[in-house]
C-alpha positions as CSV (number, residue, x, y, z in Angstrom):
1,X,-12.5,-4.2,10.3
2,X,-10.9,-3.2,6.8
3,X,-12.0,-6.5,5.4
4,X,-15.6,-6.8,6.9
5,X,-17.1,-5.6,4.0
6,X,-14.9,-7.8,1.0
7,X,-17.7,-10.1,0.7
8,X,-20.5,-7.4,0.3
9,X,-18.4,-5.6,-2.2
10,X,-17.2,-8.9,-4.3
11,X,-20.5,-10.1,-4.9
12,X,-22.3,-6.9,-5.5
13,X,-19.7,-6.8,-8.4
14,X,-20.4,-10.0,-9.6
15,X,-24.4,-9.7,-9.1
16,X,-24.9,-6.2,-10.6
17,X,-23.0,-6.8,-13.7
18,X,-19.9,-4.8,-12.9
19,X,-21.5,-2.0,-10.6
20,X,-19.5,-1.3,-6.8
21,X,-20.8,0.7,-4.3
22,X,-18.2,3.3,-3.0
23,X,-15.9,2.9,-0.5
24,X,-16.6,4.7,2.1
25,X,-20.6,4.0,1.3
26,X,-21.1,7.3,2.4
27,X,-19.0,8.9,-0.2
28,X,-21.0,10.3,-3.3
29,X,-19.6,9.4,-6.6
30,X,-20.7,11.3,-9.6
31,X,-20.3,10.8,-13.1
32,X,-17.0,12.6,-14.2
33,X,-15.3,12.0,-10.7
34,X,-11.7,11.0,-10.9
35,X,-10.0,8.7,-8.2
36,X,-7.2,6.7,-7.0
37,X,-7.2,4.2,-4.9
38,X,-4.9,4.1,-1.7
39,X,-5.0,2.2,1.6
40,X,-8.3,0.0,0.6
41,X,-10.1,4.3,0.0
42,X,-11.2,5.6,-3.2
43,X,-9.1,9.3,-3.2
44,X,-11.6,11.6,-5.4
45,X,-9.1,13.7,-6.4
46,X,-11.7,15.8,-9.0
47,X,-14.2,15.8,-11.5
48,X,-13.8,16.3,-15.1
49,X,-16.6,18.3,-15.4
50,X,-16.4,20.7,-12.4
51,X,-12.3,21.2,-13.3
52,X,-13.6,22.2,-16.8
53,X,-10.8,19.6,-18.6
54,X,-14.4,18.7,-20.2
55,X,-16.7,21.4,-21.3
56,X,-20.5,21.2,-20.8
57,X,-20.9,21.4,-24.3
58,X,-19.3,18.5,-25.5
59,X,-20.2,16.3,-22.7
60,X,-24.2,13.9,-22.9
61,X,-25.3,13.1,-19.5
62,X,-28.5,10.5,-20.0
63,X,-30.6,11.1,-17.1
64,X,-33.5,8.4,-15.5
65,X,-32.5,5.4,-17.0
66,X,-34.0,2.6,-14.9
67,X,-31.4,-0.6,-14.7
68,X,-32.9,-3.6,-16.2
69,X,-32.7,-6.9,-14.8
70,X,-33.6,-8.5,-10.7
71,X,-33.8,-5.5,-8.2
72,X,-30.6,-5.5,-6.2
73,X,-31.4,-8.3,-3.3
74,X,-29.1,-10.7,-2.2
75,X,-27.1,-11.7,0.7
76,X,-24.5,-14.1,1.8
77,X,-24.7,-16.4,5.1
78,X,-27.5,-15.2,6.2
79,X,-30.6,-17.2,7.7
80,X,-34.1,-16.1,9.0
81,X,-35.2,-19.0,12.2
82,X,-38.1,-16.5,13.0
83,X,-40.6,-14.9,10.4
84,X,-43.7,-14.2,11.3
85,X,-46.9,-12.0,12.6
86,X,-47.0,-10.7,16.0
87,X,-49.5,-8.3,18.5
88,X,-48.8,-5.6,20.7
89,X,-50.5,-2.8,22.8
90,X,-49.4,0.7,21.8
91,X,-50.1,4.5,23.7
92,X,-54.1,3.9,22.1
93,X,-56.5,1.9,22.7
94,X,-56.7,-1.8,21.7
95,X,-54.1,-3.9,19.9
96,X,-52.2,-3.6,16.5
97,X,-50.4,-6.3,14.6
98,X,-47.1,-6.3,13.2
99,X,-44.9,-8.6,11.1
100,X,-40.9,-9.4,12.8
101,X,-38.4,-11.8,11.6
102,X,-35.3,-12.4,13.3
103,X,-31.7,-12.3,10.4
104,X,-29.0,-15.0,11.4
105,X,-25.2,-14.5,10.4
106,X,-23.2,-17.5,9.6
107,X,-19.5,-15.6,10.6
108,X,-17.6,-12.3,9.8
109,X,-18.6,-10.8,7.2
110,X,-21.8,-12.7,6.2
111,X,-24.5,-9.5,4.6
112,X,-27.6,-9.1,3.8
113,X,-28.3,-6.1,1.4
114,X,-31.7,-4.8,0.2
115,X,-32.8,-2.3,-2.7
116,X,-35.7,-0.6,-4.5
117,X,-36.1,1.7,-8.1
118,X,-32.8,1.8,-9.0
119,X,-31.9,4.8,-12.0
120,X,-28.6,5.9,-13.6
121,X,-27.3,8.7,-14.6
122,X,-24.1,8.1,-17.1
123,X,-21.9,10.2,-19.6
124,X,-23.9,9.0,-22.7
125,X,-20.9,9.8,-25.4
126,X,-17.7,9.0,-23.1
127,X,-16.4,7.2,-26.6
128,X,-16.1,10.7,-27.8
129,X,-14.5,11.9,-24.9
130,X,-12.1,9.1,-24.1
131,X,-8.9,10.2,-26.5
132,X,-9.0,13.3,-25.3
133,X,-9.2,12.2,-21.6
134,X,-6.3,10.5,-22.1
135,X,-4.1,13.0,-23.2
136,X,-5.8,16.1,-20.6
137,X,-4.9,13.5,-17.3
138,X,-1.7,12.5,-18.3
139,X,-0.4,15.3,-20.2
140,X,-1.9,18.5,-19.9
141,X,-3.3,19.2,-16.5
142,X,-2.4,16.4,-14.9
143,X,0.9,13.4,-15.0
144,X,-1.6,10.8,-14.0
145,X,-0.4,6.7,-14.4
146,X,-3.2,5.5,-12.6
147,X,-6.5,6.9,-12.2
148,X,-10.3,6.0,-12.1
149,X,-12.9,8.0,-13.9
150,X,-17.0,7.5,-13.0
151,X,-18.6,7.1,-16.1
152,X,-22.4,5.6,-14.8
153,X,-23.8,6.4,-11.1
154,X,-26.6,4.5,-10.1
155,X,-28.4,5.2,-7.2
156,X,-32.4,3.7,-5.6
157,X,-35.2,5.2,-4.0
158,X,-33.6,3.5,-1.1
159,X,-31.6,0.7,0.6
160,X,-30.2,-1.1,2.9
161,X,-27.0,-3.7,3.8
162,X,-26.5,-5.4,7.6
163,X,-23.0,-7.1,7.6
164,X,-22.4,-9.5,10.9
165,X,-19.4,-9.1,12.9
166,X,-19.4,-12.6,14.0
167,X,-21.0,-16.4,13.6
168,X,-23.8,-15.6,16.4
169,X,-25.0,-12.0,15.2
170,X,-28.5,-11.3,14.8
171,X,-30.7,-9.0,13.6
172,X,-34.4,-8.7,14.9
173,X,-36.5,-6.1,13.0
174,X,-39.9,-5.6,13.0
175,X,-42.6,-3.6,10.6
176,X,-46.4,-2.2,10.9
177,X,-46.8,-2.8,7.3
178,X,-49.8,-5.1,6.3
179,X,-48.2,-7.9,4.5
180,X,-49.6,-11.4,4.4
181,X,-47.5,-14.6,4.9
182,X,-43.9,-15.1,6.3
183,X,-42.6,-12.2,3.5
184,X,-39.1,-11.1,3.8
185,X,-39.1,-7.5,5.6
186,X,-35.5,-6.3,5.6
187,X,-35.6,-3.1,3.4
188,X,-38.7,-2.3,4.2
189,X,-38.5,1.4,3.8
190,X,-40.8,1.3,7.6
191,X,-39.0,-1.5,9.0
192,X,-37.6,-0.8,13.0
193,X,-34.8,-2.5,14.9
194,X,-36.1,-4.4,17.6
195,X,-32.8,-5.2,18.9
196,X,-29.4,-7.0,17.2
197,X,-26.5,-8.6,18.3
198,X,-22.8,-8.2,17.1
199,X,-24.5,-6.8,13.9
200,X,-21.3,-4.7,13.1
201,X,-22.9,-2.2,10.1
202,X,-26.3,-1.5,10.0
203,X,-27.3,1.1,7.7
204,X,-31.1,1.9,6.0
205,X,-30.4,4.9,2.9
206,X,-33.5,6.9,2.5
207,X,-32.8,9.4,0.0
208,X,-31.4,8.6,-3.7
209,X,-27.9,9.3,-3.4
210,X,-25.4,8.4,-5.9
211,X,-23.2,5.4,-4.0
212,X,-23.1,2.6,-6.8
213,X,-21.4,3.2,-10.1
214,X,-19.1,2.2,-12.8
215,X,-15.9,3.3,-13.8
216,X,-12.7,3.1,-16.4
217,X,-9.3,2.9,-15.7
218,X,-6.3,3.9,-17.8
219,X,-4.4,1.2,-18.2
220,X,-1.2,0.8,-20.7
221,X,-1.9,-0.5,-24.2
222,X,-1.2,-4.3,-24.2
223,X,1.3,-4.0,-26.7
224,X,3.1,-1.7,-25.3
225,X,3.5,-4.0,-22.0
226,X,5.2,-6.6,-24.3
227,X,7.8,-4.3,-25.5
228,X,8.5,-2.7,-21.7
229,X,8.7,-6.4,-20.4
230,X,11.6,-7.2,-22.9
231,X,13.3,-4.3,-22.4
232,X,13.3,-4.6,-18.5
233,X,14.1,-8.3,-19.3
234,X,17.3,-7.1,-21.1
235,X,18.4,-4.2,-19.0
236,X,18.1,-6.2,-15.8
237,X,20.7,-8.8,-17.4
238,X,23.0,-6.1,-18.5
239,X,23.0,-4.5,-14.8
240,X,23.6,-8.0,-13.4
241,X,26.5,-8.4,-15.8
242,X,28.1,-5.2,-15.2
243,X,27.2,-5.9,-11.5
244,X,29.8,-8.9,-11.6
245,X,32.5,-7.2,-13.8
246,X,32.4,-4.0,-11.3
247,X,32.3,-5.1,-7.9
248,X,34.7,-7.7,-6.3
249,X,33.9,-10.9,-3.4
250,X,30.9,-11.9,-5.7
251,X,30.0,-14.7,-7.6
252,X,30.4,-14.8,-11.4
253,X,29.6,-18.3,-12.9
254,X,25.2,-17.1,-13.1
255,X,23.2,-14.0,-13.5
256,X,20.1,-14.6,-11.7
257,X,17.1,-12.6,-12.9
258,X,13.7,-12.7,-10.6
259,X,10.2,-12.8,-12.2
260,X,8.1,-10.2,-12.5
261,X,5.6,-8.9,-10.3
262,X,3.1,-6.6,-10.0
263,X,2.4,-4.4,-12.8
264,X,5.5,-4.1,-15.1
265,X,4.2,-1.2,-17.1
266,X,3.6,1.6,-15.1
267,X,6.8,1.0,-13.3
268,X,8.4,1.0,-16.8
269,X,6.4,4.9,-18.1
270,X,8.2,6.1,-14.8
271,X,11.5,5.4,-16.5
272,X,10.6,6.5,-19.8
273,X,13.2,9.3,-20.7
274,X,12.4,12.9,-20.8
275,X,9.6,14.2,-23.0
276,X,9.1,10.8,-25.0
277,X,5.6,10.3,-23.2
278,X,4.1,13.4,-24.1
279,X,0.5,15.1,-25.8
280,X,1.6,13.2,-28.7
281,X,2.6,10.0,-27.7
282,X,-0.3,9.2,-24.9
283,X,-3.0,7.7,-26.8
284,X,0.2,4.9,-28.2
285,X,0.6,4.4,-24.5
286,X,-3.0,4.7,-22.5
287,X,-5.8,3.4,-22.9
288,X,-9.1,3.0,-20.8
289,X,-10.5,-0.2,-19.5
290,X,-13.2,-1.5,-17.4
291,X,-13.3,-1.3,-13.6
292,X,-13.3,-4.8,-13.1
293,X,-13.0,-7.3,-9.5
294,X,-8.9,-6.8,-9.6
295,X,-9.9,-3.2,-8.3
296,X,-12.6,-4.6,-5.8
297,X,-9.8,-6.8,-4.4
298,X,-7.4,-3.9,-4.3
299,X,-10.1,-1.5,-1.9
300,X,-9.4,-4.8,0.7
301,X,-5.8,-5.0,1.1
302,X,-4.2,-7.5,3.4
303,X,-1.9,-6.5,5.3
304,X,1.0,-8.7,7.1
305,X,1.0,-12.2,6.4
């Protein structure tokens, strides 16, 4: 279930020019919230705004900007063998058309997500606010070494995403809406659910709430991440050669040394010594980075093999 919605999230990243929806989608994320993430979750942990670590006046929100560029429709595995105009009797008298189309899912996972008037709200000057950021979340209120900071939320009049739970879902849906020819329905704001089948999300968003954004990330300065490399380089040979001199029944011909994984910097700031990452030091340590699909990938993780 964790992984249903990797491909929905993957390629509204790659469609949208950078923007991901939150995770949960029915968390709110606001320009100025900070999170982690853990366990596949975004953790909003605060906002920079509402903590006061950035006053009001030295922040510029730009309100109503509408996003340029194809509205926000796309899907992936998803057919449509039935579009068309239909009859029916309702509680008055005579009859009253209506237009239904029947949404075919190749497999797991396969979505098909819908949107209208998108707007965004974002910090307008975060490049005035971004040194200081630094040294406030990882020095002064807070120790942070990773963390996540919403600079743009973008939000639509409203939308809507279906995501199959397997090959043979469907999705019949059906709208009173005058429309003429075989027109694509889903996200009709008046569309109804005839009936569905191993559809395992279905969700239609109404109201303009903030559930797409952007985000930065501190991340250690690349040059810095060459000089922790070859110092864990160097330190792990020392402790393997020491490791052979001290201890007895081992082998002494090799030292072995494993490759890297992971990332090496943040495992290195943890063994900085005492008070030489400090309010004065950050900004040669931190900077800030795009979100980018490396974080997508890590709200999905995989567990076992």
């Amino acid at each position: 279930m964790n992984n249903l919605f990797h491909k929905f999230y993957r390629s509204f990243y790659l469609k949208t020019g950078g923007y991901i929806p939150a995770k949960p989608l029915s968390q709110p994320l606001y320009p100025g919230d900070f999170f982690q993430i853990r366990n596949g979750e975004m953790v909003v942990l605060g906002n920079i705004f509402f903590s006061h670590i950035i006053g009001p006046e030295d922040v510029n929100i730009s309100y109503d900007e509408h996003l340029n560029g194809a509205e926000w429709k796309f899907e992936d595995g998803v057919s449509r063998p039935y579009s068309g105009r239909s009859s029916g009797h309702g509680a008055g008298p005579g009859e009253f058309e209506f237009s239904k189309q029947v949404l075919a899912f190749a497999g797991y996972g396969s979505f098909v997500f819908s949107s209208a008037d998108r707007k965004l709200v974002r910090i307008a000057n975060w490049s005035d606010l971004q040194d200081q950021l630094i040294i406030k979340l990882t020095q002064v209120y807070y120790s942070f070494r990773e963390v996540f900071v919403v600079t743009e939320s973008a939000s639509t009049a409203h939308w809507s995403l279906a995501v199959g739970g397997s090959q043979d879902a469907e999705l019949e849906i059906a709208t009173a809406t005058e429309n003429f020819g075989l027109v694509d329905i889903f996200g009709h704001p008046d569309v109804r659910t005839i009936q569905s089948k191993n559809v395992e999300y279905y969700h239609m968003e109404k109201q303009r709430r903030p559930a797409f954004f952007r985000a930065k990330k501190l991340v250690v300065q690349d040059e810095k991440i060459g000089v922790f490399i070859n110092e864990l380089i160097l330190h792990r040979r020392k402790h393997q050669e020491w490791a052979l001199g001290f201890y007895e029944q081992f082998d002494t011909d090799s030292v072995y040394i494993h490759a890297l994984s992971g990332n090496p910097g943040y495992s290195l700031l943890d063994s900085l010594r005492a008070n030489e990452l400090n309010a004065n030091t950050a900004l040669l340590y931190f900077k800030w980075a795009d979100m980018n699909l490396d974080d997508v990938e890590a709200l999905f993780p995989r567990y076992g093999n």
